[in-house]
HTML snippet that shows the backbone in 3Dmol.js (N, CA, C, O; Angstrom):
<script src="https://3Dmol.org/build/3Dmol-min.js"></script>
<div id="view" style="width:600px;height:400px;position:relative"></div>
<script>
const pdb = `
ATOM      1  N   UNK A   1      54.302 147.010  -9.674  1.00  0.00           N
ATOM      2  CA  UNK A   1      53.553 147.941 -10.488  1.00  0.00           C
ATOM      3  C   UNK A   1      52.444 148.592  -9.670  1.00  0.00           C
ATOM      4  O   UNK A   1      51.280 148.397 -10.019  1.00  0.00           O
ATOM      5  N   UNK A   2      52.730 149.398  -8.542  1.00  0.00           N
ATOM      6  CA  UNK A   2      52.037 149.865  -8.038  1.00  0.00           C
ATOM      7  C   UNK A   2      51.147 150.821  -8.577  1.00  0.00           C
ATOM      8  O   UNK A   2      51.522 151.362  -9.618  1.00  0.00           O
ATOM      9  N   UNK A   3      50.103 151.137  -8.129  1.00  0.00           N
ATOM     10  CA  UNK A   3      48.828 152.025  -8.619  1.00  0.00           C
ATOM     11  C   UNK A   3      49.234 153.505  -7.655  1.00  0.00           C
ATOM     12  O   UNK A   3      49.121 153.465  -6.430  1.00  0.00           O
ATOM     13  N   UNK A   4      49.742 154.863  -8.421  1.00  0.00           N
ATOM     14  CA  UNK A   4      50.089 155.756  -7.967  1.00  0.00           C
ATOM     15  C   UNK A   4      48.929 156.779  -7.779  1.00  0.00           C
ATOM     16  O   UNK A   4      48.987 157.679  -6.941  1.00  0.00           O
ATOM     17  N   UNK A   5      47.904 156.587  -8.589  1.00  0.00           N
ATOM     18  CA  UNK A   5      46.860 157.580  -8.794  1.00  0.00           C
ATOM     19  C   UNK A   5      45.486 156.626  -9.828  1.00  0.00           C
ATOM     20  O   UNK A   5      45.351 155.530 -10.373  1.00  0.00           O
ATOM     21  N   UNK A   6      44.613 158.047  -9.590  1.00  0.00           N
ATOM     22  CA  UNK A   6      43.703 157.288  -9.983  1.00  0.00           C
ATOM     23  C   UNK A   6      42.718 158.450 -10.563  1.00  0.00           C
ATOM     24  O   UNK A   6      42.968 159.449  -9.887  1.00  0.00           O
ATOM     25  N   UNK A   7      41.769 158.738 -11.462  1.00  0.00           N
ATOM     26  CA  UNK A   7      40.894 160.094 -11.594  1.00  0.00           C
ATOM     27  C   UNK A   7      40.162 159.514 -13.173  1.00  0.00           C
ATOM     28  O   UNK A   7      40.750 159.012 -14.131  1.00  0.00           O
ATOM     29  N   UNK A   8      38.506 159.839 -12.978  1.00  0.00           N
ATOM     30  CA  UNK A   8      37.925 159.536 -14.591  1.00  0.00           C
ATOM     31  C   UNK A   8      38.381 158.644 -15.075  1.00  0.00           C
ATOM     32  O   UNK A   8      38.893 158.758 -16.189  1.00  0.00           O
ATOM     33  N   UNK A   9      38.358 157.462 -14.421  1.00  0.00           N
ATOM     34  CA  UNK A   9      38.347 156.074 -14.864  1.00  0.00           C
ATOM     35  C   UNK A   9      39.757 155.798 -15.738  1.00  0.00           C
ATOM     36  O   UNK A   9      39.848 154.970 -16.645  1.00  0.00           O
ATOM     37  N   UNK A  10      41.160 156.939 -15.121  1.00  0.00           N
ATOM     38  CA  UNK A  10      42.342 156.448 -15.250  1.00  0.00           C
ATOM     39  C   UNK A  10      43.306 156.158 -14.810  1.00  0.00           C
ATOM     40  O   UNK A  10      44.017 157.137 -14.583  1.00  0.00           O
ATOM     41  N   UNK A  11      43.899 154.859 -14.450  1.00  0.00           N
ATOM     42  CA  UNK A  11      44.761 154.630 -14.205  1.00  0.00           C
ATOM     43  C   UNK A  11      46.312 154.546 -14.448  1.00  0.00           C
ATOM     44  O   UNK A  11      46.835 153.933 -15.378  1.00  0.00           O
ATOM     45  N   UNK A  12      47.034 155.326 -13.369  1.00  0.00           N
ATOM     46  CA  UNK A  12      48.292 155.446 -13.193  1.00  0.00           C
ATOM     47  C   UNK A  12      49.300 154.798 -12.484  1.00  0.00           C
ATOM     48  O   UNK A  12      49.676 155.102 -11.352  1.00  0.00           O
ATOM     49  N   UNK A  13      49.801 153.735 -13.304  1.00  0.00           N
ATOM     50  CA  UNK A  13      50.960 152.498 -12.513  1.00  0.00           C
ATOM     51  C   UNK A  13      52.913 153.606 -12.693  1.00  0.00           C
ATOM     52  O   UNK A  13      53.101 154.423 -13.593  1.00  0.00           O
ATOM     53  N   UNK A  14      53.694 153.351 -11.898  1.00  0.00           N
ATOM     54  CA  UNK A  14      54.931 153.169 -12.199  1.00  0.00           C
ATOM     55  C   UNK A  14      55.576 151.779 -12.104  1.00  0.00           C
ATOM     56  O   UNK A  14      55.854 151.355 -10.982  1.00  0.00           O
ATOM     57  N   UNK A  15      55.896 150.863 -13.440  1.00  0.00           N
ATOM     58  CA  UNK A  15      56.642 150.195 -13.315  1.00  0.00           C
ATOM     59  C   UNK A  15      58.190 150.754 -12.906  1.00  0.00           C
ATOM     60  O   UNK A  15      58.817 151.416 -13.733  1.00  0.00           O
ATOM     61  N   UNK A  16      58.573 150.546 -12.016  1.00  0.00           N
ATOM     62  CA  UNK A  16      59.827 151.607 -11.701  1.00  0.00           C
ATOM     63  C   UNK A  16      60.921 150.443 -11.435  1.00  0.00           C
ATOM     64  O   UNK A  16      61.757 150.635 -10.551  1.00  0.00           O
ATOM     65  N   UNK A  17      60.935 149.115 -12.259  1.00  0.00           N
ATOM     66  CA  UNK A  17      62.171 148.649 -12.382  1.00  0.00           C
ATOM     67  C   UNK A  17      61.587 148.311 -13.993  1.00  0.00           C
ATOM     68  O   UNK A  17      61.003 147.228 -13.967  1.00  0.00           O
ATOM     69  N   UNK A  18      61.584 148.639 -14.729  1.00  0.00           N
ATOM     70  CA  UNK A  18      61.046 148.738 -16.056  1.00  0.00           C
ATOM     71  C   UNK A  18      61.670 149.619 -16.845  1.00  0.00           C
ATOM     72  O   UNK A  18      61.221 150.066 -17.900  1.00  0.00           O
ATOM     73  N   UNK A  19      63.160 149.992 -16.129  1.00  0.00           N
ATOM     74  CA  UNK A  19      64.075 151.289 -17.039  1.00  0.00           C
ATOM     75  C   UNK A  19      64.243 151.155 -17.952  1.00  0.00           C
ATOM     76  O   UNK A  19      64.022 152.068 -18.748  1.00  0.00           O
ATOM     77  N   UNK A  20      64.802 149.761 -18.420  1.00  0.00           N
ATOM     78  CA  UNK A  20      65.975 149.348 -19.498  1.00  0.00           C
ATOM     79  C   UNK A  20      65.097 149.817 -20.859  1.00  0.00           C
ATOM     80  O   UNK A  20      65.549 150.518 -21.764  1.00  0.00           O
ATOM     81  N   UNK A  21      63.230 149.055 -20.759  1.00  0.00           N
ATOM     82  CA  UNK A  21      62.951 149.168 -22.073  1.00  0.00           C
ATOM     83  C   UNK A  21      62.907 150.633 -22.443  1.00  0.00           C
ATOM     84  O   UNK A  21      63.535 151.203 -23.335  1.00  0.00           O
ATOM     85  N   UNK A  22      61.795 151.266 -21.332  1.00  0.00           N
ATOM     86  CA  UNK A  22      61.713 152.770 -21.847  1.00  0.00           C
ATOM     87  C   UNK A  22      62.844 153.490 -21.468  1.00  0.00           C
ATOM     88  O   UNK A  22      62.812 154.671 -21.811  1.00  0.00           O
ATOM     89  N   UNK A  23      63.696 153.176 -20.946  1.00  0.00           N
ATOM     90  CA  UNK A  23      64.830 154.407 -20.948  1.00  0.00           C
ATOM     91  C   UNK A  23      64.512 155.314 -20.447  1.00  0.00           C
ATOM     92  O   UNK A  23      64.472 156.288 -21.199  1.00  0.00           O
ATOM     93  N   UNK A  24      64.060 155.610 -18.787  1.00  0.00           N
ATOM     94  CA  UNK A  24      63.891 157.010 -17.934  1.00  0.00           C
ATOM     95  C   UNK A  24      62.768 156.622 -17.058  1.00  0.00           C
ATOM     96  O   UNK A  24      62.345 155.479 -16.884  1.00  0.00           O
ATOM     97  N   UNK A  25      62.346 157.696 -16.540  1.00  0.00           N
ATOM     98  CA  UNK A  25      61.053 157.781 -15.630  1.00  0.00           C
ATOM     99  C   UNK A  25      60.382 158.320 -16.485  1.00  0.00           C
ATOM    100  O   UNK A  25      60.365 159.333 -17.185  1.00  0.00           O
ATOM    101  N   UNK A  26      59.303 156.578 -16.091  1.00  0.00           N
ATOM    102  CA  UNK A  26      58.002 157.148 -16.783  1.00  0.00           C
ATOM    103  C   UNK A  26      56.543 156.382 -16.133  1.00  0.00           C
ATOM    104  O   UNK A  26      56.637 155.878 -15.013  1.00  0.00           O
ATOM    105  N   UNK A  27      55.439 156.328 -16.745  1.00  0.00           N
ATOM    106  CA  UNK A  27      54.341 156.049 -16.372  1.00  0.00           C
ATOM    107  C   UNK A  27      53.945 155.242 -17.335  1.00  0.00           C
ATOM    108  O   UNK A  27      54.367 155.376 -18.484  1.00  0.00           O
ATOM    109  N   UNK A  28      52.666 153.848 -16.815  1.00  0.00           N
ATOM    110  CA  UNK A  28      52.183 153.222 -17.551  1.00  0.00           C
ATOM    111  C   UNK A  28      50.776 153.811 -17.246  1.00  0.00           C
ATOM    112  O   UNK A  28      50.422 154.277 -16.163  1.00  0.00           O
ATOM    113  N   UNK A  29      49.984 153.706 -18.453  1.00  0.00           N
ATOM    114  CA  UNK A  29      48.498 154.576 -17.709  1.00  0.00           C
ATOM    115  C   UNK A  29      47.430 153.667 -18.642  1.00  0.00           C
ATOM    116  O   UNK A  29      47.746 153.528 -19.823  1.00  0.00           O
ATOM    117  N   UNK A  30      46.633 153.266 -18.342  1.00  0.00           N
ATOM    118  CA  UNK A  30      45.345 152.936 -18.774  1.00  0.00           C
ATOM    119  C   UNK A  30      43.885 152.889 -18.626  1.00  0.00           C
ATOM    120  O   UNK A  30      43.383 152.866 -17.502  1.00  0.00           O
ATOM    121  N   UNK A  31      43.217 152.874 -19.629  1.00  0.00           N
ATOM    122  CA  UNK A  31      41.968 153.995 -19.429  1.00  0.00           C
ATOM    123  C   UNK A  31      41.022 153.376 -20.721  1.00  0.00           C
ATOM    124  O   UNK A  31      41.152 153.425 -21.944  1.00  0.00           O
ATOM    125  N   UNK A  32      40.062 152.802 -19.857  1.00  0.00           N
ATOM    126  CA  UNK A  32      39.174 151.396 -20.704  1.00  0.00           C
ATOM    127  C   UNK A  32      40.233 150.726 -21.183  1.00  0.00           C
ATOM    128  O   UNK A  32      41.171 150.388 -20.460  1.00  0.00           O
ATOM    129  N   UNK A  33      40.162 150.452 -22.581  1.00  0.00           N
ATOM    130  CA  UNK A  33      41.219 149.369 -23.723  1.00  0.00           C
ATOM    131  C   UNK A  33      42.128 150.149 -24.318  1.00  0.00           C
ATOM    132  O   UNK A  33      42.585 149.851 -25.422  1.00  0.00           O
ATOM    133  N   UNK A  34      42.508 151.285 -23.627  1.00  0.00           N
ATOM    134  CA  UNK A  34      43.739 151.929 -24.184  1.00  0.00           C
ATOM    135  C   UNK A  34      44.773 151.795 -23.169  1.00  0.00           C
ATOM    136  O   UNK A  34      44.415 151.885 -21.994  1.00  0.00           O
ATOM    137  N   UNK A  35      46.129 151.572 -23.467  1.00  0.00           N
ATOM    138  CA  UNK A  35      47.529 151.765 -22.474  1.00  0.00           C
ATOM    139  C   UNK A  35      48.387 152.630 -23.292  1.00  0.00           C
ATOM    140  O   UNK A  35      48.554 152.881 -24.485  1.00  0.00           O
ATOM    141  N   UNK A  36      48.596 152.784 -22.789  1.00  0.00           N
ATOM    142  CA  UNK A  36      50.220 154.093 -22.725  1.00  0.00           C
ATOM    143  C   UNK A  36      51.366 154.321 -21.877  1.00  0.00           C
ATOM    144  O   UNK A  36      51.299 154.126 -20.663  1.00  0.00           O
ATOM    145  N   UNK A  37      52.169 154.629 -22.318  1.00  0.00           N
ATOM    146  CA  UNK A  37      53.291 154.838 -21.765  1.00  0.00           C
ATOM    147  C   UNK A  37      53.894 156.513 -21.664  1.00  0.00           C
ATOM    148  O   UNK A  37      54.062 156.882 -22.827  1.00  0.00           O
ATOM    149  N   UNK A  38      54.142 157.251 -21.023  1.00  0.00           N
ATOM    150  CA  UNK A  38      54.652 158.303 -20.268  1.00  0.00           C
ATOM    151  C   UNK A  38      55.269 158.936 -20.192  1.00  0.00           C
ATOM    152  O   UNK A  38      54.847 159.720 -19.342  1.00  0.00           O
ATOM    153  N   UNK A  39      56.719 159.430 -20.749  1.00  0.00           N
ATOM    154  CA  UNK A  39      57.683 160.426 -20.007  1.00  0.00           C
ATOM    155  C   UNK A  39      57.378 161.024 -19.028  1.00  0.00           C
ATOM    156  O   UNK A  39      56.446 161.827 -19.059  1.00  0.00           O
ATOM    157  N   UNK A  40      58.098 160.778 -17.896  1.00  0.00           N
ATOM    158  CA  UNK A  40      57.716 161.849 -17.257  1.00  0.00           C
ATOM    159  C   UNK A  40      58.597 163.254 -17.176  1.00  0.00           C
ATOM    160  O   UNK A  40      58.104 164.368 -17.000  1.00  0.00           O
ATOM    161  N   UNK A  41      59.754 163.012 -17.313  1.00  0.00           N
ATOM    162  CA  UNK A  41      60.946 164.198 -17.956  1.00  0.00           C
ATOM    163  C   UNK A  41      60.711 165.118 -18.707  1.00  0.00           C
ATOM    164  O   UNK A  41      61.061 166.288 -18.553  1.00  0.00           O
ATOM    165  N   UNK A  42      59.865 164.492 -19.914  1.00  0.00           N
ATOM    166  CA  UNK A  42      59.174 165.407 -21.002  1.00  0.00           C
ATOM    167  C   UNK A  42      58.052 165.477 -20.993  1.00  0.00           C
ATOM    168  O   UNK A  42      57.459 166.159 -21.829  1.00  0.00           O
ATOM    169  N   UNK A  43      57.479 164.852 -20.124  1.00  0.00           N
ATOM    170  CA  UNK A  43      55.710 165.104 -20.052  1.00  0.00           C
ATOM    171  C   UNK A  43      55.021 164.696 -21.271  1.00  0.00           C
ATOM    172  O   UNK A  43      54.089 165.453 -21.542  1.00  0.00           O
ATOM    173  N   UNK A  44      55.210 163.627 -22.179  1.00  0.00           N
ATOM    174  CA  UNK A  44      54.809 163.066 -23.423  1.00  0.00           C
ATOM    175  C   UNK A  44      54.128 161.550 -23.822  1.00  0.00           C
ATOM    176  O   UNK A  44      55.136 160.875 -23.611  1.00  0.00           O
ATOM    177  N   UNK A  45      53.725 161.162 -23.993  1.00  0.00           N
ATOM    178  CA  UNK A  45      53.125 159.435 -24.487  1.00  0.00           C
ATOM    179  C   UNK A  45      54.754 159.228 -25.684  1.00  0.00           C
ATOM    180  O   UNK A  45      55.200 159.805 -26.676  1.00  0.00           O
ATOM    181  N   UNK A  46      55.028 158.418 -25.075  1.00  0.00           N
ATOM    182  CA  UNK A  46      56.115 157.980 -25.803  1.00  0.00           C
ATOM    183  C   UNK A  46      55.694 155.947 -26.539  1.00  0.00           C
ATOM    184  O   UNK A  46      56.368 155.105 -27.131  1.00  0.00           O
ATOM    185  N   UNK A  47      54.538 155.998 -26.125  1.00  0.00           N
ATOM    186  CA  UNK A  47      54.210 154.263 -26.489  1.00  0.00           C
ATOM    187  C   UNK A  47      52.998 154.441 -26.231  1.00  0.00           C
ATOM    188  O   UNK A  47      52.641 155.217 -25.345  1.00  0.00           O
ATOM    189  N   UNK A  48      51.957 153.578 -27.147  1.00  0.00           N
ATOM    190  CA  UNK A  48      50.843 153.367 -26.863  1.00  0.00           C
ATOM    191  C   UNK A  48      49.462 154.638 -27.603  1.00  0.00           C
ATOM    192  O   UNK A  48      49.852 155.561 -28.318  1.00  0.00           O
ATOM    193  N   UNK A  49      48.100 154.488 -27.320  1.00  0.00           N
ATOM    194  CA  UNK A  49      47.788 155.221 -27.511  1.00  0.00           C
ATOM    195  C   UNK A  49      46.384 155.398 -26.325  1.00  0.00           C
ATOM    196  O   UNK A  49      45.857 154.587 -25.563  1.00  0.00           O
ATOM    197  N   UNK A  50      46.081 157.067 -26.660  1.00  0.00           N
ATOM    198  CA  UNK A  50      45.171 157.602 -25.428  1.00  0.00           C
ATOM    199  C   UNK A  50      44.017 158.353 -26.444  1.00  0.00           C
ATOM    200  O   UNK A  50      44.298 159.025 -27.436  1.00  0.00           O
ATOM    201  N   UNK A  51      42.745 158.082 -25.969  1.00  0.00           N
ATOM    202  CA  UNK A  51      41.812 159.316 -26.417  1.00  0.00           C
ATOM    203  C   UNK A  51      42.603 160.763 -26.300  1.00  0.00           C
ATOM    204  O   UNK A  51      43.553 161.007 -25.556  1.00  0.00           O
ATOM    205  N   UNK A  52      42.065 161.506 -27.076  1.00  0.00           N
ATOM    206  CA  UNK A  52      42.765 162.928 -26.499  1.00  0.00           C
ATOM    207  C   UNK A  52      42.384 163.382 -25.653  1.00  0.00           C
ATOM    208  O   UNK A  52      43.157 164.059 -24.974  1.00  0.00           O
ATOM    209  N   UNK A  53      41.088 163.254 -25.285  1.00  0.00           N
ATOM    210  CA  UNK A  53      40.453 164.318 -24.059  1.00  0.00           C
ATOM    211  C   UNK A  53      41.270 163.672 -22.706  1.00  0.00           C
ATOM    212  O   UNK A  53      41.902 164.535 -22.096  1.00  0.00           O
ATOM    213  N   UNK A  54      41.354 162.374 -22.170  1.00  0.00           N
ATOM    214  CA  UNK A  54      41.912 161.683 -21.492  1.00  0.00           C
ATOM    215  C   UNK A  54      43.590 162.484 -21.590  1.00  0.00           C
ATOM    216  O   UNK A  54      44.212 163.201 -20.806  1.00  0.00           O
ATOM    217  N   UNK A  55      43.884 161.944 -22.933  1.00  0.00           N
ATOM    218  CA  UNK A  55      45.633 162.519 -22.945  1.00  0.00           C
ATOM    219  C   UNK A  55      45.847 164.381 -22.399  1.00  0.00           C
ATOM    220  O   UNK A  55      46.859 165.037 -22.151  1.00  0.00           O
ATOM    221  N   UNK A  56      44.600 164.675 -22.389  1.00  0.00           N
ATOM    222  CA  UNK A  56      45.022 166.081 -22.156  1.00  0.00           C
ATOM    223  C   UNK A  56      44.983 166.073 -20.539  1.00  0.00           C
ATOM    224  O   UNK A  56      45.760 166.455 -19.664  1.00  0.00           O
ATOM    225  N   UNK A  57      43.774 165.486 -20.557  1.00  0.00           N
ATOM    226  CA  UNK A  57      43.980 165.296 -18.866  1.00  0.00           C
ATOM    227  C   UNK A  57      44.980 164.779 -18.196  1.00  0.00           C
ATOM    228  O   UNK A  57      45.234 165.344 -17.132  1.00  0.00           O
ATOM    229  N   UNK A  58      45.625 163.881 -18.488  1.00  0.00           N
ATOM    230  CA  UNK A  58      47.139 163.327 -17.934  1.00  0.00           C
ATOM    231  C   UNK A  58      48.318 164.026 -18.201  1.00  0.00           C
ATOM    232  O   UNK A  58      49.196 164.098 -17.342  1.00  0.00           O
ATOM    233  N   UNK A  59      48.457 164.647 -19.506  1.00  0.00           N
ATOM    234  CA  UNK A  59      49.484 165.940 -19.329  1.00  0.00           C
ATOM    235  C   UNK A  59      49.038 166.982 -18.400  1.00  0.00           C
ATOM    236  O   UNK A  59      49.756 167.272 -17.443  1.00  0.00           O
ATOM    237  N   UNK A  60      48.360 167.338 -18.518  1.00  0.00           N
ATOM    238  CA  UNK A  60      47.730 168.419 -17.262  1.00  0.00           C
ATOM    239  C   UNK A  60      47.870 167.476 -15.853  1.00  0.00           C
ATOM    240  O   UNK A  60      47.795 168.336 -14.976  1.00  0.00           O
ATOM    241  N   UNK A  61      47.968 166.694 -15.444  1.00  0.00           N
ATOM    242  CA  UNK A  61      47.657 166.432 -14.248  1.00  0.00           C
ATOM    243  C   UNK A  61      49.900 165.775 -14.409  1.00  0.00           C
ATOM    244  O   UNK A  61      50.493 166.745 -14.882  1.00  0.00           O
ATOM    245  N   UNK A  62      50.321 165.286 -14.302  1.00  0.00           N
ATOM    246  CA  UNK A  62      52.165 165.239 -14.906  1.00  0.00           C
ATOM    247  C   UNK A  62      52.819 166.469 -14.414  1.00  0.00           C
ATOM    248  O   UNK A  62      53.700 166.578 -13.560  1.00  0.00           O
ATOM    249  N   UNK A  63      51.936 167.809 -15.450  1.00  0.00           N
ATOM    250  CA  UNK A  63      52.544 169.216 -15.283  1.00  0.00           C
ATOM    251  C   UNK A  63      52.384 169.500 -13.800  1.00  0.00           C
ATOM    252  O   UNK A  63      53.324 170.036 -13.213  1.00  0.00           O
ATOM    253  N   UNK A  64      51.207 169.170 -13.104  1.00  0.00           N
ATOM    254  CA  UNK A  64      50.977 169.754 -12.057  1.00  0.00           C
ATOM    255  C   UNK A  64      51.789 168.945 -10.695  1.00  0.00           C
ATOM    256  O   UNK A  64      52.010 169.345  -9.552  1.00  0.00           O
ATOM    257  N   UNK A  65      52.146 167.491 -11.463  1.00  0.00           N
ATOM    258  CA  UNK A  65      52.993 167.094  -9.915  1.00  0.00           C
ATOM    259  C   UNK A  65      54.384 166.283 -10.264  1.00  0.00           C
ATOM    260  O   UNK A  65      55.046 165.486  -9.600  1.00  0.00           O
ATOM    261  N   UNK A  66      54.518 166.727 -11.354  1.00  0.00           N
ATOM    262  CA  UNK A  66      56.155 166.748 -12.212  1.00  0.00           C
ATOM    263  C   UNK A  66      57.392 166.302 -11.164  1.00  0.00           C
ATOM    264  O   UNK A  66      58.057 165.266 -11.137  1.00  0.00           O
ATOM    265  N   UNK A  67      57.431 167.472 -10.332  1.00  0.00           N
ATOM    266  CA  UNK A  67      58.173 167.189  -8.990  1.00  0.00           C
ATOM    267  C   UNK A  67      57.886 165.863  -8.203  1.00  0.00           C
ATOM    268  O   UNK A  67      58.730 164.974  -8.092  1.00  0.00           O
ATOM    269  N   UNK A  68      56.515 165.797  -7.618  1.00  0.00           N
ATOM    270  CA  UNK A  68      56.379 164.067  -7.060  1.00  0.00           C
ATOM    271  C   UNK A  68      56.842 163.033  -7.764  1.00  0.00           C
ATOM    272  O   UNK A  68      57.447 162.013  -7.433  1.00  0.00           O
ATOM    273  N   UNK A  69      56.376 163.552  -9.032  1.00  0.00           N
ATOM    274  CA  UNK A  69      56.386 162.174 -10.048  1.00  0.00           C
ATOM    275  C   UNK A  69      57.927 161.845  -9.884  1.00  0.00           C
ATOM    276  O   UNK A  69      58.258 160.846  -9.246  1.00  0.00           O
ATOM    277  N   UNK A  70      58.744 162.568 -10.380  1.00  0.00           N
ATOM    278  CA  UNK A  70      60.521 162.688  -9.906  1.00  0.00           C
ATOM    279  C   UNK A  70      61.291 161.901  -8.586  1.00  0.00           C
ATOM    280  O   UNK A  70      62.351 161.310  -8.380  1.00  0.00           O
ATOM    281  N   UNK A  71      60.194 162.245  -7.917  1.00  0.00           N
ATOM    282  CA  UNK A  71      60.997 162.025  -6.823  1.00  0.00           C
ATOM    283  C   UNK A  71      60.362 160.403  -6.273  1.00  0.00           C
ATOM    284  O   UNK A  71      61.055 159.430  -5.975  1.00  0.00           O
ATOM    285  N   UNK A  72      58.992 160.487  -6.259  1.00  0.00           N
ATOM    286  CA  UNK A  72      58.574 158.763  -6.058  1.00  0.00           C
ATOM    287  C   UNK A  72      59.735 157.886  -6.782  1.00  0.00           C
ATOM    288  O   UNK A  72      60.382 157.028  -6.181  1.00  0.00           O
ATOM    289  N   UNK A  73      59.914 158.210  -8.142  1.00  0.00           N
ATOM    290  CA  UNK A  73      60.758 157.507  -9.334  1.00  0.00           C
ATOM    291  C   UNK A  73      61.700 157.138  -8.757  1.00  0.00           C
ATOM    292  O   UNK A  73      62.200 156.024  -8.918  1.00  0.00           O
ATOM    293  N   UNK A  74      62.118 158.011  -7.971  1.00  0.00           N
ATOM    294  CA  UNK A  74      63.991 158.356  -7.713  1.00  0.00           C
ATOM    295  C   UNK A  74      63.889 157.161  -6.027  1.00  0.00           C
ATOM    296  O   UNK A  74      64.798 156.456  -5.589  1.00  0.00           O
ATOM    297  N   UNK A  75      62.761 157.299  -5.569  1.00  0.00           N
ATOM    298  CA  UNK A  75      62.634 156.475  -4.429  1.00  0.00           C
ATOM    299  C   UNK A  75      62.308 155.086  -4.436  1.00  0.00           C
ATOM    300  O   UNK A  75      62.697 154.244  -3.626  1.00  0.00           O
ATOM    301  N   UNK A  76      61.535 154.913  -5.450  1.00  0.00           N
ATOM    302  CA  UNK A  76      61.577 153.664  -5.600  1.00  0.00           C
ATOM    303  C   UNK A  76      62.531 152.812  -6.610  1.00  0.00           C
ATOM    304  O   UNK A  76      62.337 151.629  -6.889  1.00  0.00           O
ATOM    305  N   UNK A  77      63.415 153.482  -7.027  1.00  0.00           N
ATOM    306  CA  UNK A  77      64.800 152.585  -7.286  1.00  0.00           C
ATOM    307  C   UNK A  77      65.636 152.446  -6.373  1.00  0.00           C
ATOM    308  O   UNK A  77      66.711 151.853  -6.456  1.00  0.00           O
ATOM    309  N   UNK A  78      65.069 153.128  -5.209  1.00  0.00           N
ATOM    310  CA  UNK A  78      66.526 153.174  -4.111  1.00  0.00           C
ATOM    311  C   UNK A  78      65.510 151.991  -3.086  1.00  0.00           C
ATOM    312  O   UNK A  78      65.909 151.628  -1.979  1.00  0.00           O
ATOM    313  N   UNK A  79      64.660 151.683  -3.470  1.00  0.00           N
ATOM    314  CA  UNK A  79      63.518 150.732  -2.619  1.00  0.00           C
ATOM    315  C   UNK A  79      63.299 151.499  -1.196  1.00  0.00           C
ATOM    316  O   UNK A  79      63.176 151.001  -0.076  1.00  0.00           O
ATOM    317  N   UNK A  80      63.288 152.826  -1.582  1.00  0.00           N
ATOM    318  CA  UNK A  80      62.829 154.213  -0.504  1.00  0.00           C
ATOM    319  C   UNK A  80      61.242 153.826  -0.236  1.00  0.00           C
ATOM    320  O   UNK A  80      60.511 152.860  -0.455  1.00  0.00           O
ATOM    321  N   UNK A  81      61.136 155.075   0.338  1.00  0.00           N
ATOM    322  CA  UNK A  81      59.283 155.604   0.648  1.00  0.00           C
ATOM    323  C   UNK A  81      58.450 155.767  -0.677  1.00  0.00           C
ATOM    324  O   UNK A  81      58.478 156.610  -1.574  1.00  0.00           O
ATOM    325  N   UNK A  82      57.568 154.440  -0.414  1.00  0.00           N
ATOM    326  CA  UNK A  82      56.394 155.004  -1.821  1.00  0.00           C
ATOM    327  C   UNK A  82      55.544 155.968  -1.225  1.00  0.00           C
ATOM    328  O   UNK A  82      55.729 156.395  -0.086  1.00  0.00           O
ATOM    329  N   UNK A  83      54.512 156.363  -2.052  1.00  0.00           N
ATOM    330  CA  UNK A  83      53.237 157.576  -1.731  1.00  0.00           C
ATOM    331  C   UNK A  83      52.620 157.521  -3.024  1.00  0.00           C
ATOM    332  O   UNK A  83      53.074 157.526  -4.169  1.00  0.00           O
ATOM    333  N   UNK A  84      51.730 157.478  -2.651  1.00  0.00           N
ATOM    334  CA  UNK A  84      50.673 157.924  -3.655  1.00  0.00           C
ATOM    335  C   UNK A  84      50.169 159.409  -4.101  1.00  0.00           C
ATOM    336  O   UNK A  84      50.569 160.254  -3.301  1.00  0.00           O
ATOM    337  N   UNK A  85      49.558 159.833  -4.943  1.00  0.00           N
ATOM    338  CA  UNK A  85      49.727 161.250  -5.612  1.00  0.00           C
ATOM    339  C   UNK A  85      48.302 161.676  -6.185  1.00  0.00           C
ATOM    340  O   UNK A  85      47.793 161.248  -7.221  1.00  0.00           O
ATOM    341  N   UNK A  86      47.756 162.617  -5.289  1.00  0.00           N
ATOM    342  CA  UNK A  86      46.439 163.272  -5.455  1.00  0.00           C
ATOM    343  C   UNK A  86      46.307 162.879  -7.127  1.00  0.00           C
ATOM    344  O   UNK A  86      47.276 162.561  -7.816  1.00  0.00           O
ATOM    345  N   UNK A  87      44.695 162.987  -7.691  1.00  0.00           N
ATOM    346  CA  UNK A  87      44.173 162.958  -8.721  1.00  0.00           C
ATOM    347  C   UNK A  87      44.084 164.318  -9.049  1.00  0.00           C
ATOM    348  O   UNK A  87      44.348 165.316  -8.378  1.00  0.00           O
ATOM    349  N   UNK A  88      43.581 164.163 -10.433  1.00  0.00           N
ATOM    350  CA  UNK A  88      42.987 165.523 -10.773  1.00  0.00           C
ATOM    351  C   UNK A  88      41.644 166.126 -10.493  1.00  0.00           C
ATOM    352  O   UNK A  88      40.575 165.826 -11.024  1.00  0.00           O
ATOM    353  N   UNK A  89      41.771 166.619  -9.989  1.00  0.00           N
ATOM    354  CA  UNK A  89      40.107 167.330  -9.630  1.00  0.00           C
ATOM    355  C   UNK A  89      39.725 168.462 -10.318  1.00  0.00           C
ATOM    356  O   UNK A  89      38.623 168.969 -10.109  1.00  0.00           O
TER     357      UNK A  89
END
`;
const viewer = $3Dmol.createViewer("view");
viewer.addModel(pdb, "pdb");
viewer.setStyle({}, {cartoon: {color: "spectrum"}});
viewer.zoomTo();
viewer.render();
</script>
């Protein structure tokens, strides 16, 4: 469960052998005493819950590296190259 990112006191894990429950690539994110869960396909909280101001910030920051997010996913099931992924600034 590596730590992919980080920005305003939120954290962004991919459990990326964690398919079966959620079904796809996605993100675990937490931020104080809230967790959530991610799409990243659809860019959505599919589990869990987020402040909104926070949730807006993590869809906005998803939209902007959609592509990384994809492809880390796709690499670390193949036990490829991890990387980590700029914050939002």
């Amino acid at each position: 469960m590596p730590i992919i990112s980080q920005f305003y006191g939120i954290t962004i894990r991919m459990f990326y052998k964690d398919f079966q429950k959620h079904h796809g690539a996605h993100l675990h994110i937490e931020y104080n005493e809230y967790t959530a869960v991610y799409s990243i396909e659809n860019i959505k909280r599919i589990e869990g819950k987020m402040p909104q101001k926070q949730n807006r910030m993590i869809i906005a920051w998803m939209e902007i590296h959609k592509e990384e997010l994809l492809t880390l996913w796709k690499n670390l099931q193949n036990d490829s190259k991890f990387f980590k992924i700029d914050p939002l600034k």
